[in-house]
C-alpha positions in Angstrom: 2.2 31.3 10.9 0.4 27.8 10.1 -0.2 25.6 12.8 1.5 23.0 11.2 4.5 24.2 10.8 6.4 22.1 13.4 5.6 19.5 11.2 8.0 20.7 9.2 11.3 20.6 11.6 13.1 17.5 11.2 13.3 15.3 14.0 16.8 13.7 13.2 19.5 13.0 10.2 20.6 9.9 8.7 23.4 8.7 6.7 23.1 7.6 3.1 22.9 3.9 3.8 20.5 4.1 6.7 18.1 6.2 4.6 18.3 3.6 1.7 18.3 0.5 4.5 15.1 2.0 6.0 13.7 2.8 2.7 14.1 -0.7 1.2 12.5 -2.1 4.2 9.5 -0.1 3.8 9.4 -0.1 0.4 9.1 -4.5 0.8 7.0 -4.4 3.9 4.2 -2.8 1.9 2.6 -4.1 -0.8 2.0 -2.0 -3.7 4.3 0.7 -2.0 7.5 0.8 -4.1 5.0 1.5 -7.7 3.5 3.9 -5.8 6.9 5.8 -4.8 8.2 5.1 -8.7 5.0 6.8 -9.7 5.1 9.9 -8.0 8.7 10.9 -7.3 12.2 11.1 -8.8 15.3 9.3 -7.6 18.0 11.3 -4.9 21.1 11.8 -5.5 23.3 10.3 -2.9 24.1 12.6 0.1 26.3 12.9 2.9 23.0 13.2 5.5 19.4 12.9 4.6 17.2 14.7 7.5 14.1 12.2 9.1 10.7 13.3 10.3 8.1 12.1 12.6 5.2 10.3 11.1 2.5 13.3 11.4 -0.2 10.0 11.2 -2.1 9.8 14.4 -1.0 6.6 16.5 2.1 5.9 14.3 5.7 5.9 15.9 7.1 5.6 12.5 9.8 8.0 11.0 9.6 9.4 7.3 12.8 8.9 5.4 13.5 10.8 1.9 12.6 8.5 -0.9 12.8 10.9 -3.7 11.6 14.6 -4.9 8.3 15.0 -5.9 7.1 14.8 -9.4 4.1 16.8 -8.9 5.4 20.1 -6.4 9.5 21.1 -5.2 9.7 18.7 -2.3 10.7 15.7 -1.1 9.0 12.6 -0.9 9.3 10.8 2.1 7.7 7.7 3.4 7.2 6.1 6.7 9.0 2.9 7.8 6.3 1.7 9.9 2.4 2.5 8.6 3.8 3.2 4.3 2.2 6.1 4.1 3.8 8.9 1.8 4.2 12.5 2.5 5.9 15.9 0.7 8.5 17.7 2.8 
């Protein structure tokens, strides 16, 4: 078993237009960020509920909301709302 893995529980759910209202605020509270996301993921599909995860960043409070799936590997591509950083899921 990895010692990561309870990275990999979500920590909550969201509705469709929380997850785009949190995403749009990330995506124009950092610069360079929405390119970034374009870049390397895919758009969603809307959903009923997206799931939300912890920021694993040391020192961040933030919460990672889906932004897309991956280009590069079968996962979702989440970002944080409160340091930008982007992770897979």
């Amino acid at each position: 078993m990895s010692s990561n893995i309870a990275q990999n529980y979500p920590y909550s759910s969201e509705s469709e237009s929380e997850r785009a209202a949190s995403v749009a605020r990330a995506l124009a509270n950092h610069e360079g960020l929405a390119d970034k996301v374009k870049n390397e993921s895919t758009g969603l599909e809307p959903e009923g509920r997206w799931w939300v995860w912890k920021c694993p960043t040391p020192a961040c409070a933030g919460l990672l909301h889906a932004a897309g799936f991956a280009r590069s590997a079968h996962a979702v591509y989440s970002l944080c709302d409160t340091c930008g950083k982007t992770y897979l899921r």
